[in-house]
Residue frames as a rotation matrix with the C-alpha (Angstrom) as fourth column:
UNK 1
0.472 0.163 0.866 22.23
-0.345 0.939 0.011 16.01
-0.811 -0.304 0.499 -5.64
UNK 2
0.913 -0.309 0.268 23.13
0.406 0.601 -0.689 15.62
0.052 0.737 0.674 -9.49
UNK 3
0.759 -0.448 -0.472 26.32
-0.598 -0.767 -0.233 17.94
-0.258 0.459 -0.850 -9.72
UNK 4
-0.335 -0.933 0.132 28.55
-0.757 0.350 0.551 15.06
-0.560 0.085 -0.824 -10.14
UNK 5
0.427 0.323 0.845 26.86
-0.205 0.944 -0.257 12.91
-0.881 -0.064 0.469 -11.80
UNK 6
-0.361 -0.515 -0.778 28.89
-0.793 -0.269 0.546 11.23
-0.490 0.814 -0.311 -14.56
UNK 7
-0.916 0.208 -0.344 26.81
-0.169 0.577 0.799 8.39
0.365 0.790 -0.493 -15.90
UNK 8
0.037 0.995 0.091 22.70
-0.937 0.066 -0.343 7.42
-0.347 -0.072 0.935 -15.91
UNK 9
-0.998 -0.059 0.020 22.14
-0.059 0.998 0.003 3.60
-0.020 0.002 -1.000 -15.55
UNK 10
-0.178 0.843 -0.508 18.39
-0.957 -0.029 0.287 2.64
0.228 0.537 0.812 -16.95
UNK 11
-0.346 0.236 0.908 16.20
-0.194 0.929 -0.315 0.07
-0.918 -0.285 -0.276 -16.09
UNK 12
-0.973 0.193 -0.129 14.16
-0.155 -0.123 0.980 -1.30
0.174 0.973 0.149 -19.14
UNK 13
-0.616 0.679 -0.400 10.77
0.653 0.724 0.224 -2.62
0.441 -0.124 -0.889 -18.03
UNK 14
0.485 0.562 -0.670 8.48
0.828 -0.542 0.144 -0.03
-0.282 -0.625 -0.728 -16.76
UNK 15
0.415 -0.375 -0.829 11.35
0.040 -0.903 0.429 2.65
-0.909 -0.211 -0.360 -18.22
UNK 16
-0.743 -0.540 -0.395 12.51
-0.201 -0.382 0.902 2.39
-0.638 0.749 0.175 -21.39
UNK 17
-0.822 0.461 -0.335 9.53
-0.211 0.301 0.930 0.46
0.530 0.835 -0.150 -22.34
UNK 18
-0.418 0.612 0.671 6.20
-0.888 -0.119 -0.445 0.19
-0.193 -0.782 0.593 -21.77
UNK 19
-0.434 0.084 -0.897 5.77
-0.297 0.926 0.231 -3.39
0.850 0.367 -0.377 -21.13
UNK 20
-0.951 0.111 0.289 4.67
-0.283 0.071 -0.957 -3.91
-0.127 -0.991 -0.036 -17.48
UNK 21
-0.138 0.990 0.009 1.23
-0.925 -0.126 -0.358 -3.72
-0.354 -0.058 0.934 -18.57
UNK 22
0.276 0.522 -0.807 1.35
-0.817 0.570 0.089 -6.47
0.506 0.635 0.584 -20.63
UNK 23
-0.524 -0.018 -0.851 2.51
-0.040 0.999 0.004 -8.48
0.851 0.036 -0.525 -17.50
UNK 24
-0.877 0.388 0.284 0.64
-0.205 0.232 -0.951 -7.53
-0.435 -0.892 -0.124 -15.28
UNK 25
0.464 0.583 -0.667 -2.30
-0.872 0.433 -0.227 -8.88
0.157 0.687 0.710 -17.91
UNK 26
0.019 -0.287 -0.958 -0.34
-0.368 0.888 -0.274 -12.00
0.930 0.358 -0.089 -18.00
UNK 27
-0.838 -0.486 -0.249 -0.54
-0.100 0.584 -0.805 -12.23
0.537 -0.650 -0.538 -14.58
UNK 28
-0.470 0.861 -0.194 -4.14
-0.766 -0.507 -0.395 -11.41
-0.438 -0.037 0.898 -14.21
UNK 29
0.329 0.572 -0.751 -5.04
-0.836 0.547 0.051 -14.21
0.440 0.611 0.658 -16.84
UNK 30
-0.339 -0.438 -0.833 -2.54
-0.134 0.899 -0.418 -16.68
0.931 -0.030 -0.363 -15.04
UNK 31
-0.843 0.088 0.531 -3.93
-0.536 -0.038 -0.844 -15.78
-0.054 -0.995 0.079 -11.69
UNK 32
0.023 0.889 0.456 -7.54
-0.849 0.259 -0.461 -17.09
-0.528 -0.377 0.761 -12.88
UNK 33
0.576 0.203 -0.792 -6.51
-0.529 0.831 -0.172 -20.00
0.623 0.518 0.586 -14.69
UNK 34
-0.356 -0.312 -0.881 -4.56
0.104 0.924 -0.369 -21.48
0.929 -0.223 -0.297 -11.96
UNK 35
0.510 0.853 -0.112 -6.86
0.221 -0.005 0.975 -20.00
0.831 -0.522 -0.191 -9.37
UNK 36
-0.407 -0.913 -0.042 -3.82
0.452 -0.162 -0.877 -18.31
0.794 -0.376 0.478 -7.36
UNK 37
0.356 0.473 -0.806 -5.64
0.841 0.215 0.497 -15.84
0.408 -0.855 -0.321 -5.33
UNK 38
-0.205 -0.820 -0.535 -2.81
0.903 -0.369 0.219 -13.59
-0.377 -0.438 0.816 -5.64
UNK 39
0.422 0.686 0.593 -3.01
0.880 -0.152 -0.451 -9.83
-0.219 0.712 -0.667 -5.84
UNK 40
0.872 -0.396 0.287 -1.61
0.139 -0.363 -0.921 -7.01
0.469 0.843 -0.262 -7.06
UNK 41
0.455 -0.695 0.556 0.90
-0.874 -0.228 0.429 -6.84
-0.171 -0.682 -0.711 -3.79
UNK 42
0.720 -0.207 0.663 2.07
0.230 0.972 0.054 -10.13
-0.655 0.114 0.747 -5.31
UNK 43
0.561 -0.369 0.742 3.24
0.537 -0.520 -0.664 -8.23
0.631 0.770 -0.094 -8.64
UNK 44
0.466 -0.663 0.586 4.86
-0.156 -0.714 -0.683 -5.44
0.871 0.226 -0.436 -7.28
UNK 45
0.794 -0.453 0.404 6.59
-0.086 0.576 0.813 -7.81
-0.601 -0.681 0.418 -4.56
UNK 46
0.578 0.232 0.782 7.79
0.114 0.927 -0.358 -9.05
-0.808 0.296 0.509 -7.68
UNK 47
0.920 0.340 -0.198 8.75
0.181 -0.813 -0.553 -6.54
-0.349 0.472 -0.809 -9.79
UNK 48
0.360 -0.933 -0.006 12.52
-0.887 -0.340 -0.314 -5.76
0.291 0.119 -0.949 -10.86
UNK 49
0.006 -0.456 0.890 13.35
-0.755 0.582 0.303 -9.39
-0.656 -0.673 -0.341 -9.44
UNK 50
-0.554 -0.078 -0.829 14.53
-0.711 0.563 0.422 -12.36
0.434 0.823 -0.367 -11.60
UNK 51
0.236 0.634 -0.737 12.95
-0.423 0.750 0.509 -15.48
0.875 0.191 0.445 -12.64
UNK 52
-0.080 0.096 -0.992 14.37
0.415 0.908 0.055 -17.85
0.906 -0.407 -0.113 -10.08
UNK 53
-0.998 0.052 -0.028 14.35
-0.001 -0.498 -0.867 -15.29
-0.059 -0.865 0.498 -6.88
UNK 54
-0.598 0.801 0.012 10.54
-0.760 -0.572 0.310 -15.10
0.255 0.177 0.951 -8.22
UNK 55
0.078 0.301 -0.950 9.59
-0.439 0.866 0.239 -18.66
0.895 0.398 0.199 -7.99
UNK 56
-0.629 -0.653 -0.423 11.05
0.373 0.224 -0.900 -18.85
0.683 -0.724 0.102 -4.92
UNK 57
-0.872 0.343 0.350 8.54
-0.460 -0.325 -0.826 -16.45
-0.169 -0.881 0.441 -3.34
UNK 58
0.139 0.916 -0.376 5.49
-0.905 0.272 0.328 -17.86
0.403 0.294 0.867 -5.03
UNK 59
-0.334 -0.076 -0.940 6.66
0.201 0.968 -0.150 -21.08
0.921 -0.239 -0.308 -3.52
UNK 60
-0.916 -0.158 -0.368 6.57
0.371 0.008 -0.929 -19.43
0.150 -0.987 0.051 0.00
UNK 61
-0.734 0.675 0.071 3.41
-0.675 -0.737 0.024 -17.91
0.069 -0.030 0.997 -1.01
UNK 62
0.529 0.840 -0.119 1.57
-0.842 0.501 -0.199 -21.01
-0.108 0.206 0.973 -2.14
UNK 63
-0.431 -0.847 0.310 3.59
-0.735 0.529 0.424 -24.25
-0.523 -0.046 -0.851 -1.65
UNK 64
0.049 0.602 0.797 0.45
0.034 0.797 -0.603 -26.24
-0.998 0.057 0.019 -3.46
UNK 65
0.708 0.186 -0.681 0.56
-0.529 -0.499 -0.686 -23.77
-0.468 0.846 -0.255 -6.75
UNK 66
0.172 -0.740 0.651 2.86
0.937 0.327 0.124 -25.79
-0.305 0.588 0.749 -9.66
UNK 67
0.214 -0.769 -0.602 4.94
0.384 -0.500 0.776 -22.76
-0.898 -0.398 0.189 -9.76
UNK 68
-0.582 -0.748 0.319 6.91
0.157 0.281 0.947 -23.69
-0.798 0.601 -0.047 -12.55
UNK 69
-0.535 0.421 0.733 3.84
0.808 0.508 0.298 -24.17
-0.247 0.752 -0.612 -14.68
UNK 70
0.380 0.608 -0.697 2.39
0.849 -0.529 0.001 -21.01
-0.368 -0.591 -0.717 -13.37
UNK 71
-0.037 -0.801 -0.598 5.55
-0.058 -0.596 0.801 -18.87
-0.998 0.065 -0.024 -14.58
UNK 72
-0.753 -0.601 0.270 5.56
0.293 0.062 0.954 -20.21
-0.590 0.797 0.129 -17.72
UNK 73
0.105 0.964 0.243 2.17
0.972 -0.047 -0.232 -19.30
-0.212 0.260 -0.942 -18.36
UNK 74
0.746 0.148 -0.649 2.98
0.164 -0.986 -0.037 -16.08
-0.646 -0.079 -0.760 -17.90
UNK 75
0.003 -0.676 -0.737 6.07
-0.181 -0.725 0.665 -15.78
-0.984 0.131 -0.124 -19.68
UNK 76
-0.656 0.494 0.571 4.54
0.718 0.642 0.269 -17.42
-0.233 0.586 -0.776 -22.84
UNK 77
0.489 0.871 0.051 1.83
0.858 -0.470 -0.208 -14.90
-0.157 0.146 -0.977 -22.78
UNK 78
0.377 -0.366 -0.851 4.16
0.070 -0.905 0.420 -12.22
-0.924 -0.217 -0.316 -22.81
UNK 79
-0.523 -0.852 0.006 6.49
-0.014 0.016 1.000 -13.28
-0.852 0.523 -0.021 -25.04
UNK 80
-0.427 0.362 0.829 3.38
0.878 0.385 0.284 -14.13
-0.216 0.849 -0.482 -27.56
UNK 81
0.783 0.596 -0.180 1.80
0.545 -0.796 -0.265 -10.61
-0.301 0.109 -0.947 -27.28
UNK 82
0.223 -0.618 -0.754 5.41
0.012 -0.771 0.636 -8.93
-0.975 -0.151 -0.165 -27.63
UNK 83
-0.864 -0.400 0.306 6.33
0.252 0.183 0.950 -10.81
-0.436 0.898 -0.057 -30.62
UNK 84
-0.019 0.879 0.476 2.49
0.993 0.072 -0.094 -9.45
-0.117 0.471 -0.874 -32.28
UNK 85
0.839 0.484 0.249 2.28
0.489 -0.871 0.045 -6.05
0.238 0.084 -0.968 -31.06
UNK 86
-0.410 -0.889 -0.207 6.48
0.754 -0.202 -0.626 -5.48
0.514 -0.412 0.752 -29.15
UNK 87
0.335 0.735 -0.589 6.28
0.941 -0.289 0.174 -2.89
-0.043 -0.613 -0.789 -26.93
UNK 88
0.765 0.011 0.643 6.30
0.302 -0.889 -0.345 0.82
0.568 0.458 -0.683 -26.95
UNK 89
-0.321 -0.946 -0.042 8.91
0.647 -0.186 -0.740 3.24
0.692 -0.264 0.672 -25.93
UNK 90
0.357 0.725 -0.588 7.94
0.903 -0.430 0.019 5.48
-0.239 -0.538 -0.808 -23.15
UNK 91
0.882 -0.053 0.467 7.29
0.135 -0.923 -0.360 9.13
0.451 0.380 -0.808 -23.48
UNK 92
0.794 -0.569 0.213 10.51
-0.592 -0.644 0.485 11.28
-0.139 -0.511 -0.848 -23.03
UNK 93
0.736 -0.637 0.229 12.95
0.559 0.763 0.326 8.08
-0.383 -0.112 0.917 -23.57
UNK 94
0.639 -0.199 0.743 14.25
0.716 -0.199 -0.669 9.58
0.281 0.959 0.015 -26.87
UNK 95
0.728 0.324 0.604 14.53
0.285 -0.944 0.164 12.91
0.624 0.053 -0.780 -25.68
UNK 96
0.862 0.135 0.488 16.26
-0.506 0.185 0.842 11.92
0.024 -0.973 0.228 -22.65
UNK 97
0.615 -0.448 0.648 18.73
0.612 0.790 -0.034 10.14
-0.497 0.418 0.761 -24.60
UNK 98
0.292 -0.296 0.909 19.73
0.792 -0.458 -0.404 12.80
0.536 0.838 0.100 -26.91
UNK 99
0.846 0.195 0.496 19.92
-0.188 -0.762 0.620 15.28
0.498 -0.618 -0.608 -23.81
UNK 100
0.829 -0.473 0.298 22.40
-0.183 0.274 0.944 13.09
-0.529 -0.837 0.140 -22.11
UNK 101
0.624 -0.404 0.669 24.24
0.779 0.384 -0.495 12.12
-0.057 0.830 0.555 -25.49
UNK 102
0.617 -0.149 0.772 24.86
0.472 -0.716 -0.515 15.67
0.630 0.682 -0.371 -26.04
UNK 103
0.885 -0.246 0.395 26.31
-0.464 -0.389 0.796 16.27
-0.042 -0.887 -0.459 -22.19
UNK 104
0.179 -0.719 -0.672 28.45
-0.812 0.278 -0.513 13.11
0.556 0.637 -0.534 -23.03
UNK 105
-0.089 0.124 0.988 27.48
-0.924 0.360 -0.129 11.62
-0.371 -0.925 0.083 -20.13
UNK 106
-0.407 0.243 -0.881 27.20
-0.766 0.435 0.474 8.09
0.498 0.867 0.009 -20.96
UNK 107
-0.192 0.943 0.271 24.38
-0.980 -0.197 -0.007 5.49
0.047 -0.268 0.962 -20.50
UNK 108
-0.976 -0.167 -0.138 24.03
-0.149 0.980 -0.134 2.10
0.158 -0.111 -0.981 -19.37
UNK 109
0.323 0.839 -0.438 21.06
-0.531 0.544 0.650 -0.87
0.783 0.022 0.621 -19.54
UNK 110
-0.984 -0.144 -0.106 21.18
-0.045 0.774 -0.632 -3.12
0.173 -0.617 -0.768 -16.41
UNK 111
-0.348 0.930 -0.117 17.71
-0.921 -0.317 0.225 -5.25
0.172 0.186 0.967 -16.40
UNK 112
-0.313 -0.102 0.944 16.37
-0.779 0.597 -0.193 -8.17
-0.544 -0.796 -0.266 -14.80
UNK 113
0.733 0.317 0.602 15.17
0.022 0.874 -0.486 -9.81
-0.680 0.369 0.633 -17.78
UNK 114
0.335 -0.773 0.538 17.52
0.712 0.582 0.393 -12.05
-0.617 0.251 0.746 -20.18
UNK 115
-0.327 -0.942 0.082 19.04
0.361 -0.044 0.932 -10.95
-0.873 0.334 0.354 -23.62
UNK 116
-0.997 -0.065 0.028 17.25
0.043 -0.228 0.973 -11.82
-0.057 0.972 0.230 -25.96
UNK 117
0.010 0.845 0.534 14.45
0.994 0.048 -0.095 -10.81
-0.106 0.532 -0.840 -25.11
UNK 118
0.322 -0.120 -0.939 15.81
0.577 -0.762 0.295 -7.45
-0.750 -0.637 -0.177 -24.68
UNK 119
-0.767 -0.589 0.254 17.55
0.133 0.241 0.961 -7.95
-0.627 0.771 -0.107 -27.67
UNK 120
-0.494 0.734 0.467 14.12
0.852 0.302 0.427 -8.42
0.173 0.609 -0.774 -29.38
UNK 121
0.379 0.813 -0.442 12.34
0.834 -0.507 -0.216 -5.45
-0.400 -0.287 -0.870 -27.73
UNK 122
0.049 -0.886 -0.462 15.19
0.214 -0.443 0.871 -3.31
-0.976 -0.141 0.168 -28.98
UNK 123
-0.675 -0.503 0.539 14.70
0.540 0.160 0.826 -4.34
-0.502 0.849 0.164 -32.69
UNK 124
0.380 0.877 -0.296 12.83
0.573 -0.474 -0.669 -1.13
-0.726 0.085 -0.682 -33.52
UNK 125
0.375 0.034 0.926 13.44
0.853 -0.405 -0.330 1.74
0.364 0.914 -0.180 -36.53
UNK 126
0.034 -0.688 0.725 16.14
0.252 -0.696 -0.672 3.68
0.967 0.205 0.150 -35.60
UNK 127
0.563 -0.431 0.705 16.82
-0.792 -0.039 0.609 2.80
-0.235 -0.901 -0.364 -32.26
UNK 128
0.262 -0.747 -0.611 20.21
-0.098 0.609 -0.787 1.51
0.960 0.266 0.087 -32.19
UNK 129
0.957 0.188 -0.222 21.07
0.146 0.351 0.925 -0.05
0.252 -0.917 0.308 -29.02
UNK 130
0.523 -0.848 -0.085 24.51
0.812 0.466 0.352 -0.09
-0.259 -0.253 0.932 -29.13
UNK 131
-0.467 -0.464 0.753 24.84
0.413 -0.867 -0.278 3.44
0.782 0.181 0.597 -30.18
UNK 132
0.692 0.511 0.509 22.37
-0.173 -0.567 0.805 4.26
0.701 -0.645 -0.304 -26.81
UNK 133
0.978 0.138 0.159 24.06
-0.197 0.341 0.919 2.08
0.073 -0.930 0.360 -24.23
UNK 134
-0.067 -0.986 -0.152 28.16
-0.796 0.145 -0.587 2.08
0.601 0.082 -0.795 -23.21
UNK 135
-0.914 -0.063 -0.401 27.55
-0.023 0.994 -0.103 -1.38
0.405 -0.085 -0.910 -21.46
UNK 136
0.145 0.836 -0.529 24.44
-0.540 0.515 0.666 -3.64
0.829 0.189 0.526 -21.09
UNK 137
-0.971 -0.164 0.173 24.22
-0.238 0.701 -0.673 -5.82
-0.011 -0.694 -0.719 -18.12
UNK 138
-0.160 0.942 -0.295 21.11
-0.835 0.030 0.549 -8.61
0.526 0.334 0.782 -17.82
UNK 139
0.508 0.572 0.643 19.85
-0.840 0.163 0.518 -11.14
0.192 -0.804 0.563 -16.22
UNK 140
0.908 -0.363 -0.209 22.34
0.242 0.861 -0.447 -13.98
0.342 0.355 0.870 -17.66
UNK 141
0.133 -0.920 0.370 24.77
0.141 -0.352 -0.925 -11.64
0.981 0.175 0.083 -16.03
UNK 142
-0.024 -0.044 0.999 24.14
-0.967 -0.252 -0.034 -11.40
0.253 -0.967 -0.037 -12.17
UNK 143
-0.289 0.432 -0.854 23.65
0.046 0.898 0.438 -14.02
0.956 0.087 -0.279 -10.02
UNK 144
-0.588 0.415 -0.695 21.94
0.721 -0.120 -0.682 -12.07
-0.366 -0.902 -0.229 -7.16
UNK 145
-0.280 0.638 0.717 18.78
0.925 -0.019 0.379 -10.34
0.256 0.770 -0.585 -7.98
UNK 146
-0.497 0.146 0.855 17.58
-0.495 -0.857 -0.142 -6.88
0.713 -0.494 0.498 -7.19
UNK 147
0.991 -0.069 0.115 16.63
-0.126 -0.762 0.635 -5.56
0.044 -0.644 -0.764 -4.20
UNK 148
0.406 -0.896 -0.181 20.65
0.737 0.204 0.644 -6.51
-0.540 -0.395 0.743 -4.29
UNK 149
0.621 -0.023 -0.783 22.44
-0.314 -0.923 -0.222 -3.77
-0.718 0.384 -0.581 -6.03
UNK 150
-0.214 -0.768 0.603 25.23
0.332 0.523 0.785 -6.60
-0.919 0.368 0.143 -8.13
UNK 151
0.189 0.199 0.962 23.39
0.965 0.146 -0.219 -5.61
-0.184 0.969 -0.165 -11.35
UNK 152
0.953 0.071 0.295 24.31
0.123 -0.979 -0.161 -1.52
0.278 0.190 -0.942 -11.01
UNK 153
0.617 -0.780 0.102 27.68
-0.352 -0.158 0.922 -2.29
-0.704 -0.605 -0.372 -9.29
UNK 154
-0.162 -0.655 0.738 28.31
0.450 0.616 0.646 -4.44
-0.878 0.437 0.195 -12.58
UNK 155
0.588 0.369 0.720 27.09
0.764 -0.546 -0.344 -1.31
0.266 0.752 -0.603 -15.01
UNK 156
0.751 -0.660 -0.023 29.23
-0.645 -0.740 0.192 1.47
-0.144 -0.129 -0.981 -13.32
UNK 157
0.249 -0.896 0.369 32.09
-0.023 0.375 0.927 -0.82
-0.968 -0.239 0.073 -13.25
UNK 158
0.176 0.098 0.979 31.60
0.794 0.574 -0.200 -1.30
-0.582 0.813 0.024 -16.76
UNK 159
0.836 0.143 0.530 31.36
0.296 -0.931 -0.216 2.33
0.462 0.337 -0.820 -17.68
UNK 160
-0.039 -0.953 -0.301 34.03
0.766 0.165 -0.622 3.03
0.642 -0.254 0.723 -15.27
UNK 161
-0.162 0.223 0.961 32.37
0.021 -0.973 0.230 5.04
0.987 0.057 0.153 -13.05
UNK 162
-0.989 0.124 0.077 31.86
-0.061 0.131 -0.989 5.35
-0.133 -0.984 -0.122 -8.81
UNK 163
-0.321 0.885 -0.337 28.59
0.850 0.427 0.310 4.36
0.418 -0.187 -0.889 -7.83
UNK 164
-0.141 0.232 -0.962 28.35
0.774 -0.580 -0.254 7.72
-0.617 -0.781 -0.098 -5.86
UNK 165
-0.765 -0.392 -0.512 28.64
-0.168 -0.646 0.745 9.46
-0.622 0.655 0.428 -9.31
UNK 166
-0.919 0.376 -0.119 25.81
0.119 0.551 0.826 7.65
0.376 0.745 -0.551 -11.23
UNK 167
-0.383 0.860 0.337 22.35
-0.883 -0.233 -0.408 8.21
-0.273 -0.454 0.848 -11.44
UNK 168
-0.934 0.285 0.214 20.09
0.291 0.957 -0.002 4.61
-0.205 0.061 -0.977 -11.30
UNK 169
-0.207 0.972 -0.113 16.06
-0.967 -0.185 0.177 5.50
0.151 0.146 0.978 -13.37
UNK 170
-0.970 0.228 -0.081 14.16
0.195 0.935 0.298 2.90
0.144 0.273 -0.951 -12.37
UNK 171
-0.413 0.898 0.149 10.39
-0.420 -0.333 0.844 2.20
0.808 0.286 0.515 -11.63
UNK 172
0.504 0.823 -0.261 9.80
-0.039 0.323 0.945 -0.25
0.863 -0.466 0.195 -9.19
UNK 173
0.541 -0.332 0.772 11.12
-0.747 -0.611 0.261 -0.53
0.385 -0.718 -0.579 -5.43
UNK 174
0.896 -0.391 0.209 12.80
0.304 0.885 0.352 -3.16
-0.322 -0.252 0.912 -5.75
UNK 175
0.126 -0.660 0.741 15.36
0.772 -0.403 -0.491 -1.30
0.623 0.634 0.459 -8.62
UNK 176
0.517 -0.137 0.845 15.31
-0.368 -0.927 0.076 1.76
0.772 -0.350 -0.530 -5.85
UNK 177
0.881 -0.391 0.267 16.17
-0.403 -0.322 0.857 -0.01
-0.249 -0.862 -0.441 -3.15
UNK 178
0.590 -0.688 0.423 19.14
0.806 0.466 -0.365 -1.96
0.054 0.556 0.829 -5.57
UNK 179
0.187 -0.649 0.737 20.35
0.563 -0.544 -0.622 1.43
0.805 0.531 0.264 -6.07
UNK 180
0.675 -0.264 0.689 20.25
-0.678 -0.590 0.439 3.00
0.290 -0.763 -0.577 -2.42
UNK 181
0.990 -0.140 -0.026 21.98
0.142 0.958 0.251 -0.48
-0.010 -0.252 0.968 -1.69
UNK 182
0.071 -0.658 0.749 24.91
0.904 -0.275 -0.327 0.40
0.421 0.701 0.576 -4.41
UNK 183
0.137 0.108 -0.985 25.01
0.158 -0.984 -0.086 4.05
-0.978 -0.144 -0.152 -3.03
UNK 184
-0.521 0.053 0.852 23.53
0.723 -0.503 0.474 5.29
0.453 0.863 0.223 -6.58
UNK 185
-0.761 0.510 -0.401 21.35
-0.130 -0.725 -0.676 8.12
-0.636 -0.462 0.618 -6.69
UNK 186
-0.599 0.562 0.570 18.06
0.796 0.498 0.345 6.56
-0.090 0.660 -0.745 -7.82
UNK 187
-0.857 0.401 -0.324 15.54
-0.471 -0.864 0.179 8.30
-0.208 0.306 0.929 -9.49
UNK 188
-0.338 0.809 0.482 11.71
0.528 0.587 -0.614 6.80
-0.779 0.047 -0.625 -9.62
UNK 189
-0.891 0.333 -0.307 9.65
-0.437 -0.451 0.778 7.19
0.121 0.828 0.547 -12.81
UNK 190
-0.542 0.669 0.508 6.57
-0.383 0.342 -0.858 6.11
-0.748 -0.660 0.071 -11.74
UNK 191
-0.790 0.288 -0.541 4.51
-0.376 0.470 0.798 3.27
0.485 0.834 -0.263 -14.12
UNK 192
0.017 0.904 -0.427 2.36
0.113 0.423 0.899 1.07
0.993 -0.064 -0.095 -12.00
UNK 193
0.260 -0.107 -0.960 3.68
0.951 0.199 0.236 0.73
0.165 -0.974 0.154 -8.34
UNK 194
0.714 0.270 0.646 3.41
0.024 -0.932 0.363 4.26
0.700 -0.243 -0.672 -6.39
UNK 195
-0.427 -0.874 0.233 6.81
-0.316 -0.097 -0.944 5.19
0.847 -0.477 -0.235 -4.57
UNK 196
0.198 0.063 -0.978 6.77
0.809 0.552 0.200 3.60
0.553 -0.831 0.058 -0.97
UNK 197
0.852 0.404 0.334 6.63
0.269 -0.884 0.382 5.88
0.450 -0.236 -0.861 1.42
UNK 198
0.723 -0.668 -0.175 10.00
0.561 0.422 0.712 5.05
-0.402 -0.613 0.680 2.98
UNK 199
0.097 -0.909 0.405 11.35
0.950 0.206 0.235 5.93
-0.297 0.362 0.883 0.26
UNK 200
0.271 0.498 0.824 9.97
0.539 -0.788 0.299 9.57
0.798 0.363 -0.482 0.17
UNK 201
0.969 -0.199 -0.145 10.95
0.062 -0.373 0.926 10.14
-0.238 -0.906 -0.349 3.50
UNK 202
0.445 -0.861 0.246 14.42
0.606 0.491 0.626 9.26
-0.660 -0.130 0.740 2.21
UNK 203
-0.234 -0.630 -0.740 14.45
-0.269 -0.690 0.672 11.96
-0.934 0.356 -0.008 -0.32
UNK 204
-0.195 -0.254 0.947 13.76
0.669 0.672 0.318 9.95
-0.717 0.696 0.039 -3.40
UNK 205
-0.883 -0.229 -0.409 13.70
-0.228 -0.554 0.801 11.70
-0.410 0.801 0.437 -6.62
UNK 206
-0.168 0.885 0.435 10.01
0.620 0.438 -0.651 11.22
-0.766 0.161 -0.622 -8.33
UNK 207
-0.833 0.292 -0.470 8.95
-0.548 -0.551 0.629 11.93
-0.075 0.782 0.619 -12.01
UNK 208
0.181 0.665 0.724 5.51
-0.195 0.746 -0.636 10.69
-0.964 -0.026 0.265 -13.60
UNK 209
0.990 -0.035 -0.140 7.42
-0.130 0.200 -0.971 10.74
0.062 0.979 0.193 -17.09
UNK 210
0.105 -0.951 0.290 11.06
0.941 0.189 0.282 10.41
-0.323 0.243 0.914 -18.41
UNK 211
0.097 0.077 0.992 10.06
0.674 -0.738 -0.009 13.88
0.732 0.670 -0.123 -20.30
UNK 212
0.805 0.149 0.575 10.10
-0.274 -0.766 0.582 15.51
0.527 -0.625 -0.576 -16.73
UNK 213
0.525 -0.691 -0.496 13.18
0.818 0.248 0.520 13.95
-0.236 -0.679 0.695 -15.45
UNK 214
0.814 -0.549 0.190 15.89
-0.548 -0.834 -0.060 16.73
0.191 -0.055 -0.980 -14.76
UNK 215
0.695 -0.689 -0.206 19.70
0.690 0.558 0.462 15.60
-0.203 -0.462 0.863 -14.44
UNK 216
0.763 -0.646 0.038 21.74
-0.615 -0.742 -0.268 19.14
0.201 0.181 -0.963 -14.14
């Protein structure tokens, strides 16, 4: 499956970093202060998908819920817990990095949330972003959200690579199907949401770490 592969395209949420948790907490606290109802098939509906594709379903979910107010709750809470505590790297990132560095293979961000807060999660001790990643792509940069594949079709292009050549780590099934979309060859790292079964039937690659991923 890998023997061509010339370039590895990262999500960040749920894969480079462990942050998920801290929204699905933010969505957990916003569910009982506006009394939503919604549960966890709400989240990982949700998952890998920008802000305004999100809003959009919570409208179709709940056409009474103030949305708008609802979102920001949540992204407020994040943003106040990142800026206190930021969020870790997950196991194996590093490692994983330096593995692929050394192949020459090179290594692209494409992620559904903005800049700067990426930018911000990023501003750790000796992690240099810009010595990990040969091109960034974010949410200020698509303007069709995953499940669509525009955000991995605008990272290989960037790198200069076929889509049939590239491997796509994400976490949730929204970022898998993005990349079967794109004909990448996705790879699941499993955080909160448990591969679909579809997508097992389909062959999918499954790790429960980054430290166990394999890319011969």
């Amino acid at each position: 499956m890998y023997e061509k592969t010339k370039a590895v395209i990262f999500d960040m949420d749920g894969v480079v970093f462990d942050s998920e948790k801290t929204w699905h907490k933010a969505d957990a606290a916003a569910d009982i202060k506006f009394k939503t109802g919604f549960d966890k098939n709400v989240r990982f509906h949700c998952c890998g998908r920008d802000e305004k594709s999100i809003r959009a379903y919570l409208r179709t979910l709940n056409p009474a819920l103030d949305v708008d107010a609802y979102r920001e709750y949540i992204i407020n809470f994040v943003r106040t817990e990142e800026a206190l505590v930021g969020a870790p790297l997950k196991p194996g990132f590093t490692e994983l990095i330096k593995k692929l560095k050394a192949r020459n293979i090179p290594i692209a961000l494409a992620t559904s949330s903005r800049r700067e807060r990426a930018q911000k999660l990023f501003e750790k001790p000796g992690l240099n972003k810009s010595e990990i990643f040969s091109a960034e792509v974010y949410a200020d940069d698509v303007t069709v959200a995953k499940p669509n594949p525009e955000i991995f079709l605008i990272a290989a292009n960037r790198i200069g690579v076929e889509p049939k050549d590239a491997v796509v780590i994400e976490d949730s099934p929204n970022g898998i199907a993005a990349a079967y979309a794109g004909g990448f060859t996705p790879i699941m790292v499993v955080d909160l949401i448990p591969p679909p079964p579809e997508f097992l039937e389909k062959g999918l690659a499954v790790y429960n770490s980054l430290a166990e991923v394999v890319i011969p």
